[in-house]
N, C-alpha and C positions, 0 to 999 in steps of 0.2 A: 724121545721121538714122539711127537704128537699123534693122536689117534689121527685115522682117516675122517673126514666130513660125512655123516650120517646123510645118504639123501633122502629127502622126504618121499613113504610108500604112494603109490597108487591110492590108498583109504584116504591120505594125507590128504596129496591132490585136491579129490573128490570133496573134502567136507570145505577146504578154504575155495574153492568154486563154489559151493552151494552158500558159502556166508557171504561171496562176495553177491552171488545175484539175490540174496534178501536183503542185505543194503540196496544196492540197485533199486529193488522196491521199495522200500522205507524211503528211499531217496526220490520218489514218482510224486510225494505227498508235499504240496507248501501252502503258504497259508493263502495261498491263491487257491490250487487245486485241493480241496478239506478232503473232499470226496470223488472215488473215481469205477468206473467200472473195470471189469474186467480185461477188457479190451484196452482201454486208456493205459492201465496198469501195464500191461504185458508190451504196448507199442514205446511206455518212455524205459521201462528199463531193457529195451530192447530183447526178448526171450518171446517165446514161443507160449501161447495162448495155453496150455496143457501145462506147463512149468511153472506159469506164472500162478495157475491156480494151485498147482500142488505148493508151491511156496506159501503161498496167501492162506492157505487151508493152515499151514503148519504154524503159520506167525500168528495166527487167530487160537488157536491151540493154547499158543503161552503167552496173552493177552496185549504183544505188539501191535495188532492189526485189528479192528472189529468191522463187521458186517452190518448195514441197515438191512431189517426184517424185511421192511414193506418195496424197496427199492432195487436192493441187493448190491448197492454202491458200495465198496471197501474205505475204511479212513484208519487215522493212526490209533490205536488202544492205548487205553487207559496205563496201561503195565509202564508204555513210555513216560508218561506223564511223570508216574510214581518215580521211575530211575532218574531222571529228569531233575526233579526237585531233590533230590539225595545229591547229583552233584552239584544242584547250584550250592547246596547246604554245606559242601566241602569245598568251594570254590574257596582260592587264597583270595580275592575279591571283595566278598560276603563277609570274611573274619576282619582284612584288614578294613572295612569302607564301615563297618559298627559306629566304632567309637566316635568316630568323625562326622555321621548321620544323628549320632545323639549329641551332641557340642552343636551342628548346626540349628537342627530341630529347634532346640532352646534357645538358640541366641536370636532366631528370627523369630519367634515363635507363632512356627508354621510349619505344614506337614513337609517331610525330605523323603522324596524318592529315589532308590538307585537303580537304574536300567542298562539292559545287555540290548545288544542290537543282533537280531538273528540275520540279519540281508534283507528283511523286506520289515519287521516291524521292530519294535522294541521292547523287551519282556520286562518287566517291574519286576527284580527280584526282592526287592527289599525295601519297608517302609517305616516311618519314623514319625508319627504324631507326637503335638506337644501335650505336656499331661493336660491344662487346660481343655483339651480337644481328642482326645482320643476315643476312638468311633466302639461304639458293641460291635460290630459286625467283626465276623471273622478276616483276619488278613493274612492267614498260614497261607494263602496258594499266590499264584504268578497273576500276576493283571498283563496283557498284551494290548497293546496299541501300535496307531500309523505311526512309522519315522518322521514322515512328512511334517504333521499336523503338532508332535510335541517338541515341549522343548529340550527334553530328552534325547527323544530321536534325533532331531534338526542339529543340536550339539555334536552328535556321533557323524551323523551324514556333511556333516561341514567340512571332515577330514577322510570321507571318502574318495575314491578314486571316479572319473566321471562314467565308467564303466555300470559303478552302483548305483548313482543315482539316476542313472540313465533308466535302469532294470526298473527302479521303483519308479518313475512315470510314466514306463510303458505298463503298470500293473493296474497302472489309472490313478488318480488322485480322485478319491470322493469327498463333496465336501461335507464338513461335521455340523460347521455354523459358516454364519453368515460370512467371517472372517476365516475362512482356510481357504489356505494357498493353494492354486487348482491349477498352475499351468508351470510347465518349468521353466518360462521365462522368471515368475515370481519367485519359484522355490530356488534358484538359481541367484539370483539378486540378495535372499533372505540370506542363503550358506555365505555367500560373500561378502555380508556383512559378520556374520558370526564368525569367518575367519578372523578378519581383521578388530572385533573389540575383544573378542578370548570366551566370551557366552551368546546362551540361544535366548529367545523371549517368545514364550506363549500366550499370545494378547488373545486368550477364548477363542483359540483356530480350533480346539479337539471338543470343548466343553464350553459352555456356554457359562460366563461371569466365572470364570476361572483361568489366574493369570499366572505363568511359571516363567522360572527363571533357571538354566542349567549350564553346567559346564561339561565338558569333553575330558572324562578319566583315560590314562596311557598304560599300556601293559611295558613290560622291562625291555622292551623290545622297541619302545615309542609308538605304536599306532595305538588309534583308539578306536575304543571298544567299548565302553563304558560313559557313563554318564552322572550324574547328582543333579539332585533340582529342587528347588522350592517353591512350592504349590499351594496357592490359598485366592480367597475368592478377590474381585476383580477390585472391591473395595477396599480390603487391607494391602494386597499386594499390588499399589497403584502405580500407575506411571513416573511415580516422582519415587517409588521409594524404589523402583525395579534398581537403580545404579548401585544404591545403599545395600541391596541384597545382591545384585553382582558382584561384589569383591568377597562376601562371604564366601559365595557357592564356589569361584575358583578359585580360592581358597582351599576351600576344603575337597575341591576335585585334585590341588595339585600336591593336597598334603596325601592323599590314598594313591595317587600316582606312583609318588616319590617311595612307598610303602609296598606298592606292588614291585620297586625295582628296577622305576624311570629314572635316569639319571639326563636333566636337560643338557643339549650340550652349549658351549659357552660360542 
């Protein structure tokens, strides 16, 4: 005879309400809104002005949430940041998309970046110079950019639903150079053709004399979420050789695809 179902106490209750409205507020913060007051805060996660600070108080505590001194505007803490990078670092993504970013790297020999798309930008988790070229600066942390304006992003957003890309040009499109795509008649025309040849092309939309080339990575479930790209300046990575570097890159998006657990259907 099975035990009876334990129901959850009253204390129980209480603390998974209290976690659900501190997400609630972690969830008030995008890369639109960095910083917010008090008020902002408490009005999008909808609670009470007295709650919202005692939350905010508590998430600042254990370094979720930090405070500007001179301002007093709330933004997200560094603690995030830190967890943040631990799971991109365990992501099956990251392990299986390696070996594939260094075979690229070399064989184009030019820098390969892989990106996550969060809904509004696209996070660079991982980066791959050729030895020839590889930079002193540090590259342990996350680079963020527009979806819009890379070919990374543009890759990912090609196979968005219009709901998404809708969100990202009501966020506004700013432009970088002279070449970024500012209206969604353009960026609408650009996804529709990256549907139709299988890659994106960044002709110096985000960066000036910097031209990329990326494909659309699929989780085992098919959608995508992911991206690879190859990045180098406007002279090596020219208009004639971008085709010769498109069958690499989806190539090697559909070899980490297939790794992650896409199986195409016939």
């Amino acid at each position: 005879m099975s035990e009876p179902k334990k129901l959850p106490s009253p204390d129980d209750k209480n603390r998974i309400q209290s976690f659900g409205k501190m997400m609630d507020i972690l969830g008030s913060f995008t890369t639109v809104h960095r910083a917010l007051s008090l008020a902002q805060v408490a009005e999008s996660a909808g609670l009470p002005r007295a709650t919202a600070h005692r939350m905010l108080t508590a998430l600042r505590e254990i370094g979720f949430i930090q405070q500007e001194a001179r301002s007093g505007l709330y933004g997200l803490g560094i603690r995030l940041f830190e967890l943040g990078n631990l799971a991109l670092a365990n992501m099956d993504l990251m392990r299986e998309a390696k070996p594939f970013m260094d075979r690229l790297s070399r064989l184009a020999g030019e820098t390969v970046h892989l990106g996550v798309f969060d809904g509004y930008n696209v996070i660079v988790v991982e980066r791959e110079d050729p030895q020839e070229r590889i930079s002193a600066r540090d590259l342990s942390g996350t680079e963020s950019a527009p979806a819009y304006c890379t070919s990374v992003g543009k890759a990912v957003l090609a196979f968005q639903g219009p709901e998404v890309i809708e969100r990202i040009v009501a966020a506004g499109m700013r432009p970088f150079t002279a070449n970024t795509l500012t209206t969604a008649e353009a960026l609408s025309a650009d996804l529709a053709a990256i549907r139709k040849r299988g890659y994106s092309i960044d002709n110096s939309e985000h960066q000036v004399w910097v031209r990329c080339v990326a494909a659309p990575i699929r989780n085992a479930g098919g959608q995508v979420f992911a991206a690879v790209s190859i990045t180098g300046s406007a002279d090596r990575v020219t208009e004639a050789r971008t085709e010769q570097l498109s069958g690499l890159v989806i190539q090697t998006a559909d070899s980490i695809s297939r790794h992650l657990g896409y199986v195409e259907q016939p």
